[in-house]
C-alpha positions in Angstrom: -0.2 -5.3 6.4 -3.0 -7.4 4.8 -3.0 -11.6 5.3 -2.0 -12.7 2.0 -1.2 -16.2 3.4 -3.0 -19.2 1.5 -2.9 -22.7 1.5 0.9 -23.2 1.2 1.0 -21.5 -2.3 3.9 -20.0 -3.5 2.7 -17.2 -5.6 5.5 -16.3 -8.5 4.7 -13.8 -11.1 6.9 -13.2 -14.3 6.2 -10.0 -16.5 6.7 -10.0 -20.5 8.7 -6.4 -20.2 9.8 -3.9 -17.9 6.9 -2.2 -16.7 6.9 0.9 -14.1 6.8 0.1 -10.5 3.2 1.3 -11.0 2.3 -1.4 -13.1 4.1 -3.7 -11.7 2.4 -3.6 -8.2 -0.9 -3.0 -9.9 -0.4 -6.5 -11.9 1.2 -8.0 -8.6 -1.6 -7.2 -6.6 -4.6 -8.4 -8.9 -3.1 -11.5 -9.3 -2.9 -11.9 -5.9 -6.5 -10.8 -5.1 -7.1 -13.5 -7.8 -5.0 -16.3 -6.2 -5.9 -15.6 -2.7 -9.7 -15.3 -3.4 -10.4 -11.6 -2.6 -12.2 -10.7 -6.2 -14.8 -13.6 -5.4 -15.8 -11.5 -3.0 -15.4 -8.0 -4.4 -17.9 -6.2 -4.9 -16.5 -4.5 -8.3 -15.9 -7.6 -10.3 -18.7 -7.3 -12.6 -17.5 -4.1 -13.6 -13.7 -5.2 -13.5 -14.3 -8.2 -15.5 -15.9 -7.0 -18.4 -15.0 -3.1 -18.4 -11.3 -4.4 -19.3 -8.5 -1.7 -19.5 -11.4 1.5 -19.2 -12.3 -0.3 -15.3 -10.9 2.5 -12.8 -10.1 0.6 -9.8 -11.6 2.2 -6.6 -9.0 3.1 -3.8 -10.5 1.1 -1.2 -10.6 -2.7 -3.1 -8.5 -4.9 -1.3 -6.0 -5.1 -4.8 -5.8 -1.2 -5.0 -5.1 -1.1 -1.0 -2.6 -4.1 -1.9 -1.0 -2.3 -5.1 -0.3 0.6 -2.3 1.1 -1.5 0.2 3.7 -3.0 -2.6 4.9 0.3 -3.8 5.4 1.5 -0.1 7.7 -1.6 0.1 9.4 -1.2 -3.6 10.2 2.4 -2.0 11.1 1.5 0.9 13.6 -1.2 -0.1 14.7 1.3 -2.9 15.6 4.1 -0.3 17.3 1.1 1.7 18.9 -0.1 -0.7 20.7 3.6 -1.9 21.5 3.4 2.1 23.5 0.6 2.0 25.3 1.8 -1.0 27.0 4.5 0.3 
């Protein structure tokens, strides 16, 4: 799992509408590569920044390889979760 720690931030994000789990581990892990300071040193974010919604994230940025790594735990807590229920 990646270090995500930072300087004693607690790192909330709300979201307008209900998005897919997609989306909402995509937006959950941007804004952490923006909190934690990982698109400073990206070396897509001229292109992210002003391509917009047409950018095409590679794999391998550290907020596509987060976005991965919070869908394997929205799954996994999901499959948990239907665990416990029965």
């Amino acid at each position: 799992m990646m270090d995500i720690s930072g300087a004693e931030i607690k790192h909330i994000t709300m979201f307008d509408r209900q998005y897919s789990p997609e989306k909402q581990a995509e937006g959950l892990a941007i804004s952490q590569a923006i909190v934690y300071g990982h698109c400073d040193k990206c070396g897509f974010l001229s292109q992210c920044s002003t391509q917009g919604e047409e950018f095409q994230f590679p794999v391998f940025a550290w907020c596509m390889r987060r976005k991965a790594e919070i869908l394997a735990d929205m799954r996994k807590e999901e499959t948990d979760g239907h665990r416990d229920a029965d």
